[in-house]
C-alpha positions as CSV (number, residue, x, y, z in Angstrom):
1,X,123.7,86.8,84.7
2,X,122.1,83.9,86.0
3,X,118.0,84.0,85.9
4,X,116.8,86.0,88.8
5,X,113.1,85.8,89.9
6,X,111.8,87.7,92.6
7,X,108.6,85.3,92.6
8,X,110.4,82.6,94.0
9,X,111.4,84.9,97.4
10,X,108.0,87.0,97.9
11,X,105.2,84.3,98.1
12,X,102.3,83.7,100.1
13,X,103.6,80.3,101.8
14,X,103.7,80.5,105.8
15,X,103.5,77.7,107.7
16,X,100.0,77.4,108.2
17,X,98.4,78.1,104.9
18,X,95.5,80.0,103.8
19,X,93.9,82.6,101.6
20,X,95.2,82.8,97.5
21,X,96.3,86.7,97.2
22,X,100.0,87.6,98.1
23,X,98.6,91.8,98.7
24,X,96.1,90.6,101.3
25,X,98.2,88.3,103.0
26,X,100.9,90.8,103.0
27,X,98.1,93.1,104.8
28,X,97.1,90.2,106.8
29,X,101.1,90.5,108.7
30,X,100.7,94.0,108.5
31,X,98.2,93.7,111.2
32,X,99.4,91.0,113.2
33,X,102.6,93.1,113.7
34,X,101.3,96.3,113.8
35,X,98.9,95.2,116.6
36,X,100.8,92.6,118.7
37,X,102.6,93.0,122.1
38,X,106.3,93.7,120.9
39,X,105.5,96.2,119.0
40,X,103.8,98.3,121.6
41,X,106.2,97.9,124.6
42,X,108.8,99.2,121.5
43,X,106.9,102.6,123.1
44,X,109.0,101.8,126.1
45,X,112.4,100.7,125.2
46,X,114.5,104.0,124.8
47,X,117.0,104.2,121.7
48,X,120.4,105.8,123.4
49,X,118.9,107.1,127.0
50,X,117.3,104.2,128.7
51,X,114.3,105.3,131.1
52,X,114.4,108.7,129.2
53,X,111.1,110.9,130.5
54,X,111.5,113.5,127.6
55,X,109.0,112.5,124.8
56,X,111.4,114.3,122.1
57,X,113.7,111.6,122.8
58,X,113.7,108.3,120.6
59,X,111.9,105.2,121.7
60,X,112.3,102.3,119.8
61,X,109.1,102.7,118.5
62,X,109.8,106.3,117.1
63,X,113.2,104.5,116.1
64,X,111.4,102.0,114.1
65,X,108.8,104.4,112.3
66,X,111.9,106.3,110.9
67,X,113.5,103.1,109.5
68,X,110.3,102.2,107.9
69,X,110.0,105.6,106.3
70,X,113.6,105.2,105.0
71,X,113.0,101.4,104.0
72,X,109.8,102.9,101.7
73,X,112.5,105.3,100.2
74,X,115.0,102.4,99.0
75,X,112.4,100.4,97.7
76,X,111.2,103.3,95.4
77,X,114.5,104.3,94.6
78,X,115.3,100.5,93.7
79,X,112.2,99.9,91.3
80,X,113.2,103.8,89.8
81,X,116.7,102.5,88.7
82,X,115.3,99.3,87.1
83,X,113.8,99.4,83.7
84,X,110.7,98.3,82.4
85,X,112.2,95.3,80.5
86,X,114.8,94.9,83.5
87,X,111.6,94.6,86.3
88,X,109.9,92.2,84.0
89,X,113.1,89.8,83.4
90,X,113.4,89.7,87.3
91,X,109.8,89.4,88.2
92,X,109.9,92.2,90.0
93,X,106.8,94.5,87.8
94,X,103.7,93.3,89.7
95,X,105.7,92.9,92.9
96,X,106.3,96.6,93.7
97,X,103.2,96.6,96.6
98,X,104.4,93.7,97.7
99,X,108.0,94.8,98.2
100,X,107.1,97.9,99.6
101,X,105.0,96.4,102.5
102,X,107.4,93.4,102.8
103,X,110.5,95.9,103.7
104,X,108.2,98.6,105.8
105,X,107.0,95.6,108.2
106,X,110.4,94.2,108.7
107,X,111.8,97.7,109.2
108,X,109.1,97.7,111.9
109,X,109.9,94.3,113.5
110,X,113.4,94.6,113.5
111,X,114.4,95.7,117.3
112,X,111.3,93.7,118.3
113,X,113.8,91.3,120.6
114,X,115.9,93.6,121.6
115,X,115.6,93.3,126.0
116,X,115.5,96.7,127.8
117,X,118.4,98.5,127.7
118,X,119.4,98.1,124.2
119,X,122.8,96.3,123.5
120,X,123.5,96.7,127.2
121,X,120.6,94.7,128.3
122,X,121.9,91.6,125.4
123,X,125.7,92.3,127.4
124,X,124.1,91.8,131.0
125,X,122.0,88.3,129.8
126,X,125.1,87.1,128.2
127,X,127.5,87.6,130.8
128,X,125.2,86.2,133.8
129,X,125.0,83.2,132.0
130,X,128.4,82.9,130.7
131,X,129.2,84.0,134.7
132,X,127.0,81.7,136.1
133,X,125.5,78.7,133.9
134,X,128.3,76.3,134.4
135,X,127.5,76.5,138.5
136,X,123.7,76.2,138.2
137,X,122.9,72.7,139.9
138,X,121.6,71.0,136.9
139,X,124.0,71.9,134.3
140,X,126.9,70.5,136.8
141,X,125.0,67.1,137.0
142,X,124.8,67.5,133.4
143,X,128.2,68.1,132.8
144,X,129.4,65.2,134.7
145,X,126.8,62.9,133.1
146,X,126.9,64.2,129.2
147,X,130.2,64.7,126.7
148,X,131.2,68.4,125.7
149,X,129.9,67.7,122.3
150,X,126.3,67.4,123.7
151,X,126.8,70.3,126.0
152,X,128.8,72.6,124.1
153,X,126.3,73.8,121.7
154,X,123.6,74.6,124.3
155,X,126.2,76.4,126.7
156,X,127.2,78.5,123.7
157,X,123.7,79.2,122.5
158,X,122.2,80.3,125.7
159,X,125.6,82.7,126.5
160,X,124.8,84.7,123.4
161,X,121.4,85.7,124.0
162,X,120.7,88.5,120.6
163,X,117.7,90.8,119.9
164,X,117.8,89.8,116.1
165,X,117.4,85.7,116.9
166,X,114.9,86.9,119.6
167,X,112.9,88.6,117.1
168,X,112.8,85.4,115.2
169,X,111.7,83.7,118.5
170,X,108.7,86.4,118.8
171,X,107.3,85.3,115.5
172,X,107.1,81.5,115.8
173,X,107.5,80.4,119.6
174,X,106.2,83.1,121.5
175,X,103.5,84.5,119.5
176,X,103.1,82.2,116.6
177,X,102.0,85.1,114.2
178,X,101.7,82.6,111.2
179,X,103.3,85.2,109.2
180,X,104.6,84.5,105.7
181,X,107.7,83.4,105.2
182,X,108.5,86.4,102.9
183,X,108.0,88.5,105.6
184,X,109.6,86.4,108.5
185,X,112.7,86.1,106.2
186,X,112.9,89.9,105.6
187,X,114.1,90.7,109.4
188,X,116.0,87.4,109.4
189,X,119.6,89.8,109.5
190,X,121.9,86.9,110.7
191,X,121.8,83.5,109.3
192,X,124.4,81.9,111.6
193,X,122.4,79.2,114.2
194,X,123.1,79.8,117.7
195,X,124.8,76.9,118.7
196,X,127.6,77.4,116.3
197,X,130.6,79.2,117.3
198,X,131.5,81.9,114.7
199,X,134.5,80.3,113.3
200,X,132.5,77.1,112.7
201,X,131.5,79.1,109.5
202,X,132.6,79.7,106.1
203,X,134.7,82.8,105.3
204,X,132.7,83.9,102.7
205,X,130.1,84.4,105.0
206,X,131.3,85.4,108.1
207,X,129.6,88.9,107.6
208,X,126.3,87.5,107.1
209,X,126.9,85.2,110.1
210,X,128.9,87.6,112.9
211,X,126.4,87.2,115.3
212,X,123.7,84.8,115.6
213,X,120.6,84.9,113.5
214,X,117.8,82.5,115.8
215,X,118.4,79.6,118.1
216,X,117.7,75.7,117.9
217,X,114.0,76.1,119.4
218,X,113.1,77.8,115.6
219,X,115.6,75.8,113.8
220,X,113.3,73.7,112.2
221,X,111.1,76.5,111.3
222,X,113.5,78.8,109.7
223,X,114.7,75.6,107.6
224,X,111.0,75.6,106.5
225,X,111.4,78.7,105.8
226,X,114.5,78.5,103.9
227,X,113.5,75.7,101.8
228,X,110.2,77.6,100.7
229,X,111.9,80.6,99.7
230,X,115.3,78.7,97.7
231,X,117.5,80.2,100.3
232,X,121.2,78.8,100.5
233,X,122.8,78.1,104.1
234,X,124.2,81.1,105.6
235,X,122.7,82.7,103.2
236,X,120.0,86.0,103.6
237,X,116.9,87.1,102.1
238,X,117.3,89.7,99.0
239,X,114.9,91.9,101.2
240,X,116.7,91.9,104.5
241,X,119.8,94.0,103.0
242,X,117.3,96.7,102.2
243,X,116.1,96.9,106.1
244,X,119.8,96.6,107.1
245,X,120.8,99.6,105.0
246,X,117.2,101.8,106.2
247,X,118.0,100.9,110.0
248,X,121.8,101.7,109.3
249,X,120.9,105.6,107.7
250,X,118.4,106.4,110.4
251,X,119.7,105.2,113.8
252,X,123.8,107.3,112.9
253,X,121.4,110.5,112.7
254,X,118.8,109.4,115.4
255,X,121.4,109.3,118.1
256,X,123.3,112.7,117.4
257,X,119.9,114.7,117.0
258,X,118.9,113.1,120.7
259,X,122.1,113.8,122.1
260,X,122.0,117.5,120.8
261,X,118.0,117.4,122.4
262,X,119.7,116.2,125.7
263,X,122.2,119.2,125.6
264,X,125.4,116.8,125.5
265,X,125.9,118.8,121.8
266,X,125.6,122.1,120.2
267,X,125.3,121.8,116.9
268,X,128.2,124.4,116.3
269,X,130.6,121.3,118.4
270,X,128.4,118.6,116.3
271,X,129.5,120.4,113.3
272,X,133.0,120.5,114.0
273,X,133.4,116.6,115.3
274,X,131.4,115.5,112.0
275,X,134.0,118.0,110.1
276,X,137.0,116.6,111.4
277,X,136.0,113.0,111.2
278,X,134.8,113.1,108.0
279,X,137.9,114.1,106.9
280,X,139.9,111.1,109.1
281,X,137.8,108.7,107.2
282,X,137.4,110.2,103.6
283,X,140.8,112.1,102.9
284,X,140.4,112.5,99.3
285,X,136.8,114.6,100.0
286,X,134.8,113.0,97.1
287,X,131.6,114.7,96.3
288,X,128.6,113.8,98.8
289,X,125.5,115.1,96.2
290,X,126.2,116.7,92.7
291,X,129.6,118.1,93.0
292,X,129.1,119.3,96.3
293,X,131.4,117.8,99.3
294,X,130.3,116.9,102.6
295,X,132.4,120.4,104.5
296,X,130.2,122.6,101.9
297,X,127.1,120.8,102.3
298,X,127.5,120.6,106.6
299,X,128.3,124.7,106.1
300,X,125.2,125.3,104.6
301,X,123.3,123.0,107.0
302,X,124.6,125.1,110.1
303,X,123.9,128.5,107.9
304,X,120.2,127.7,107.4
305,X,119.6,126.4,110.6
306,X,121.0,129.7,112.7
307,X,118.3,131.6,110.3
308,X,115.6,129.7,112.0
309,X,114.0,131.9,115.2
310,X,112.2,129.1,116.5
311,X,113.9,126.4,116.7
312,X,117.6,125.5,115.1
313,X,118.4,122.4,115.8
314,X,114.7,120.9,114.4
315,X,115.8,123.0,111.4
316,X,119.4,121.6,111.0
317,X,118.5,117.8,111.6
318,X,115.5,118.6,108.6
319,X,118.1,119.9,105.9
320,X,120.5,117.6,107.5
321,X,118.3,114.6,106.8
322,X,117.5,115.7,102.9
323,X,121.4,116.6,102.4
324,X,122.5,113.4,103.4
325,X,120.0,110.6,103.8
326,X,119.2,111.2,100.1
327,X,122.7,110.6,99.1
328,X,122.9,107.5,101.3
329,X,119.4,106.1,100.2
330,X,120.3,106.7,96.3
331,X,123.8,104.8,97.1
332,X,122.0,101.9,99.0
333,X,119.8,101.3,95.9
334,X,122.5,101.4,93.7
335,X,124.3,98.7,95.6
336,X,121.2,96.9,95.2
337,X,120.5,97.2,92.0
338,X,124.4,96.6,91.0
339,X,125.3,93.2,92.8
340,X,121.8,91.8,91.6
341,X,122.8,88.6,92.1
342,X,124.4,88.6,95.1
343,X,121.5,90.4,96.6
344,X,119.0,87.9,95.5
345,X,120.9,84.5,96.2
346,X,121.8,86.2,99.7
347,X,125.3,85.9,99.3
348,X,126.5,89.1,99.5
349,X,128.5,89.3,102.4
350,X,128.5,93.0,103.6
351,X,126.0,95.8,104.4
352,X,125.1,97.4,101.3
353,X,126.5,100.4,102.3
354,X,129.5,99.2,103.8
355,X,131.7,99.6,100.3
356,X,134.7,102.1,101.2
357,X,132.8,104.7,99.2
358,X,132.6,108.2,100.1
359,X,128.6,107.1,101.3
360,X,130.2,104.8,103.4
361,X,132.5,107.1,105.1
362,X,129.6,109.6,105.8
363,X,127.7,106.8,107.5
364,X,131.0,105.8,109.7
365,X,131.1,109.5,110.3
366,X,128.2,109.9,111.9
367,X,128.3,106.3,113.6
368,X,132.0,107.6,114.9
369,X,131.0,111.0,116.1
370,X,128.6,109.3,118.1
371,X,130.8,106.6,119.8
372,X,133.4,109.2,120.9
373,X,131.3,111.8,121.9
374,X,127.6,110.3,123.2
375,X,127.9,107.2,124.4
376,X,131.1,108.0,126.3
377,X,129.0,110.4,128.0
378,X,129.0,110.2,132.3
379,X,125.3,110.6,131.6
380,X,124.9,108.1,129.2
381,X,127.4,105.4,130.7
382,X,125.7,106.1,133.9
383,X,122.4,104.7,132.4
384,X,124.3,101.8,130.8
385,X,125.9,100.7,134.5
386,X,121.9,101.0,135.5
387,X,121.0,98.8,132.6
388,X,124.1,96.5,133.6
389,X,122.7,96.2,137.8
390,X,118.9,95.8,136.9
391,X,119.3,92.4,134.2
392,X,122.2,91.3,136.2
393,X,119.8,91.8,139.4
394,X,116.9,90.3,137.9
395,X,118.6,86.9,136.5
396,X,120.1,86.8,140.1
397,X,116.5,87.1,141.7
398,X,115.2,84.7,139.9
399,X,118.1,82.4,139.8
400,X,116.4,79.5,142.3
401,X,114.3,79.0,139.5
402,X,117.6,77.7,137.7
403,X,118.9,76.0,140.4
404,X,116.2,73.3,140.9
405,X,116.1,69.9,139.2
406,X,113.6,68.9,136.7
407,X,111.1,67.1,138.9
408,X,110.6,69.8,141.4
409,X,110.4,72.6,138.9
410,X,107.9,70.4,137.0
411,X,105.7,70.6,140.3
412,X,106.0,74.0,140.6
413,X,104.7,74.3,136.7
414,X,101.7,71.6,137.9
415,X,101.2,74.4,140.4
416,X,102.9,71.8,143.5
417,X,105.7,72.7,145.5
418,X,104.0,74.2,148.9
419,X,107.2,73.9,150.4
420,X,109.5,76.3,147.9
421,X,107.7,79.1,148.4
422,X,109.6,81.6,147.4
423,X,110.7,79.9,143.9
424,X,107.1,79.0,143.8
425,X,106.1,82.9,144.0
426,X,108.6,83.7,141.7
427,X,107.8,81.4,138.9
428,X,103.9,82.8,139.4
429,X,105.4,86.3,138.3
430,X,106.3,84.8,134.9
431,X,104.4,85.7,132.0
432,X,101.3,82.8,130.7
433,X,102.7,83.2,127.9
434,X,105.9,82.3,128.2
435,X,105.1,79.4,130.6
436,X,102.9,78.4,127.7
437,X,105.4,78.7,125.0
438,X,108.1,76.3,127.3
439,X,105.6,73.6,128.1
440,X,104.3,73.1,124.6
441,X,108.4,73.1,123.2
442,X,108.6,70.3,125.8
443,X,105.7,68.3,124.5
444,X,107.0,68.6,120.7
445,X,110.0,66.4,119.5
446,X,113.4,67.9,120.9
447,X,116.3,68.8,118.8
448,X,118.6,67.8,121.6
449,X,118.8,63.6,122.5
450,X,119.2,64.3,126.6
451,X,115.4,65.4,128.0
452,X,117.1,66.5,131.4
453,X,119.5,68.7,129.0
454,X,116.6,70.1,126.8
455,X,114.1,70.7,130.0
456,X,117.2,72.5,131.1
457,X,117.9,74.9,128.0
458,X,114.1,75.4,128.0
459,X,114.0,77.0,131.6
460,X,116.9,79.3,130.9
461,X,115.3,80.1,127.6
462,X,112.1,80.9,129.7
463,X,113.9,83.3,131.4
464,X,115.0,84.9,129.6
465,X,112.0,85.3,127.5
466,X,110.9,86.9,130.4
467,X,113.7,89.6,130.8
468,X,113.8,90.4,127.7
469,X,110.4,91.2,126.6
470,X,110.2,93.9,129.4
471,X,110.3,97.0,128.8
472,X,113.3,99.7,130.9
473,X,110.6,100.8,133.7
474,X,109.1,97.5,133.9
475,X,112.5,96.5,134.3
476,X,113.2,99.1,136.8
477,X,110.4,98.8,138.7
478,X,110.6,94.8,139.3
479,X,114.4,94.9,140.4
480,X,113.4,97.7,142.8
481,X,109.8,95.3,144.1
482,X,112.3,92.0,144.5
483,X,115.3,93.7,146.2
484,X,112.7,95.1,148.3
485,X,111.2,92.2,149.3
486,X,114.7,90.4,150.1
C-alpha cells in the first residue's frame, strides 16, 4: 500500500493564518459554527414536515445533532479497528481529537445550505431559473451579444442551485468563517464545479461528482483548499465519507420515527413494510448482528416495545437504533478501514455503505419504506406543493430585481433610483449581508471575462442567497406580506 499520512489532510492551514496548535484551532471552528447564523435558523428548517409546530418533530437542527452523535461513533469505531502500529504508519495516533472534532463539526454543517423546504425548496430555485432565466432582460441582451461557450457555464450553474455547494458558499463568501481547510474540506460531499455539466466528468468519478459540490464564486478558494490538503480533482476529503455515511444511518431512521410521531404509521404497519422490503432487497437474509437476521431482530424490537406502558414507539425507535445503527456504524468503519487508500486519496467513488452488502440493503430498506409510504403521503405532498408556491412566489416577487440592467440596479445599490420604487423597496428587504457579500465579489477579479455577464450571475446569485438562507416560516410569512401588498 502506497504511504498514507493523515498529517498531510488534518492541518491547521486556513486561508488566513494564525495560531500554532491544530486542537485549538480545531476548537476555534468549533465556535465559529456552533455560534453563527446558519446554524441557528437549522432550529427552523423542518426535516420531512415543513412548517411542522410539533417540537417532537425533527428540525434540521435536531437532524444534525443526531448525525454528529453517529459521526463520533464511526470515528471511534475507526481508530478501534486500527492497531497501534497501523495508527502510527498512517499518522493517525495523535490525530484521534482532531478527527473526532473534524467529523462532529462537519456533521453539524452539513444541511447548513439547504433553502427552506428541504430538497423541495433546491427543486423550486432550480426550475424558476431554468423556467425563467433565459427571458430575464439582461441575459437576452447577453445572449445576443456573448457565444454559448461564455454563457453556457453560468446558465448551467445558476439552474442547479444545491444545499451542499451552498454550504460551501456560507463558509467563504457569505460569512468568511476563516475556517481551516481540514474542516471546510470535511462537508465538501461533491467535488464536481457547478458550471460543469455531469457528463463533462470522468467515469470513475461520477459518484463523487452527481451533483454539484460549490460554484465558480468559491472556485478559487476550494482550489486553495485542495492544493493545501494534496487533494486530486474530483476527488474528496478522507473525512467527508465518514459524515456521508453518519448523515446516511440517521436521517433513513429520522424520517420513519417522525412519520410514526405524526400518526401516518403504527409501528405494527412499519414493521410489516420494513419486513417485506427487506426481504425484496436482501433475498438471501444474511445475518444483520451475530447470527441474528434482520425479521428476528425487527420481532424482538416490536415485542419489547409493546411491554413498554408509557410510551412504545419511544421504546421501539431506542432498541431500534442500538439493533441496527450499531451494525451499520461497525460496517461503515470497516469500509473505512478496508479501502484505506481509496478513502484517503478521495477516490473512492461510492458511499461507504453503498456496497450490495446485507448493511446496505438495511439502509435502502429503511430509505425505501420511507419513499413509498411517507413522502407519498397527501399530508406530506401537500406541504411539498406549499414549499413548491412559496420559492416559486418569492423569485417571482422579486423578479424586477432581475429584470433591470446593470446601471440602474447599480443605483438602486448606491441607494438612487427614486423613480423604481417598488424594485427599490424590494432590494431594501435584502439582507446587509448578502448585499455586502455581492458588492465586494464585484470589486475582486472575476472568473468570468464579460463584467455585464458576471454583475449578472452575481444578482441572481444574490437572490438566491437570500431565499435560501430563510428559514420555512420566514419563508411563509414573506410570500404571504408581498402577495399581500400586490
Amino acid at each position: 500500500m502506497p504511504h498514507i499520512d493523515f498529517r498531510k489532510k488534518i492541518s491547521l492551514a486556513r486561508p488566513r493564518p494564525y495560531g500554532s496548535n491544530l486542537q485549538r484551532a480545531l476548537e476555534s471552528d468549533r465556535g465559529r459554527i456552533i455560534n453563527s447564523a446558519p446554524i441557528r435558523r437549522l432550529q427552523q428548517k423542518t426535516q420531512v414536515f415543513p412548517l411542522e409546530r410539533n417540537s417532537a418533530v425533527r428540525s434540521r437542527l435536531t437532524h444534525s445533532m443526531e448525525v454528529q452523535q453517529v459521526g463520533r461513533f464511526i470515528v471511534h469505531s475507526i481508530y478501534d479497528r486500527l492497531s497501534e502500529n497501523e495508527k502510527d504508519a498512517y499518522g493517525l495516533s495523535s490525530l484521534e481529537r482532531a478527527v473526532e472534532s473534524l467529523v462532529e463539526i462537519a456533521c453539524l454543517m452539513h444541511d447548513m445550505g439547504n433553502p427552506p423546504f428541504g430538497h423541495c425548496g433546491e427543486d423550486a430555485i432550480n426550475r424558476w431559473f431554468t423556467k425563467h432565466l433565459k427571458e430575464l432582460a439582461p441575459m437576452q441582451q447577453l445572449l445576443q451579444e456573448l457565444s454559448s461557450e461564455t454563457t453556457d457555464p453560468i446558465i448551467h450553474e445558476l439552474c442547479h442551485f444545491d444545499g451542499n455547494a451552498q454550504a460551501i458558499r456560507l463558509v467563504q463568501s457569505l460569512h468568511r468563517f476563516n475556517l481551516t481547510y481540514s474542516q471546510a474540506a470535511a462537508v465538501l460531499k461533491y467535488t464536481r464545479p457547478a458550471t460543469e455539466r455531469a457528463d463533462q466528468v470522468p467515469t470513475d468519478k461520477n459518484y463523487l461528482t452527481k451533483k454539484v459540490g460549490y460554484y465558480i464564486t468559491e472556485n478559487s478558494y476550494v482550489n486553495s483548499l485542495m492544493d493545501e490538503l494534496e487533494m486530486a480533482k474530483y476527488c474528496r476529503h478522507p473525512l467527508s465519507y465518514i459524515m456521508e455515511a453518519a448523515d446516511d444511518i440517521s436521517y433513513c431512521l429520522a424520517d420513519l420515527e417522525d412519520a410514526v410521531e405524526k400518526r401516518i404509521l403504527s409501528l405494527e404497519t412499519l414493521t410489516e413494510h420494513l419486513k417485506r422490503t427487506f426481504a425484496e432487497l436482501e433475498p438471501d437474509n444474511r445475518p444483520i448482528k451475530g447470527k441474528h437476521c434482520f425479521d428476528r431482530l425487527l420481532d424482538n424490537v416490536y415485542q419489547d416495545a409493546q411491554n413498554d406502558e408509557i410510551s412504545p414507539t419511544h421504546k421501539f425507535f431506542i432498541k431500534l437504533r442500538v439493533e441496527m445503527v450499531h451494525p451499520l456504524v461497525n460496517h461503515a468503519s470497516e469500509q473505512f478501514t478496508n479501502n484505506l487508500e481509496a478513502v484517503f486519496n478521495g477516490d473512492l467513488n461510492r458511499a461507504l455503505i453503498e456496497d450490495n452488502s446485507q448493511f446496505h440493503a438495511l439502509a435502502k430498506t429503511f430509505k425505501q419504506v420511507a419513499i413509498n409510504h411517507v413522502f407519498n403521503d397527501p399530508e406530506v405532498e401537500n406541504l411539498e406543493l406549499q414549499g413548491y408556491k412559496i420559492i416559486g412566489g418569492l423569485l417571482e416577487e422579486y423578479r424586477p430585481l432581475l429584470d433591470l440592467d446593470t446601471d440602474t440596479f447599480q443605483k438602486i445599490v448606491r441607494g438612487e433610483g427614486r423613480k423604481l420604487p417598488v424594485e427599490r423597496r424590494l432590494f431594501n428587504k435584502l439582507s446587509r449581508k448578502h448585499v455586502a457579500a455581492y458588492e465586494i465579489a464585484l470589486k475582486e477579479e472575476a472568473p468570468v471575462t464579460n463584467p455585464t455577464l458576471w454583475e449578472f450571475y452575481l444578482r441572481c446569485r444574490l437572490l438566491q442567497d437570500y431565499i435560501s438562507g430563510m428559514t420555512d416560516q420566514f419563508a411563509f410569512d414573506e410570500y404571504k406580506t408581498l402577495l399581500v401588498s400586490d
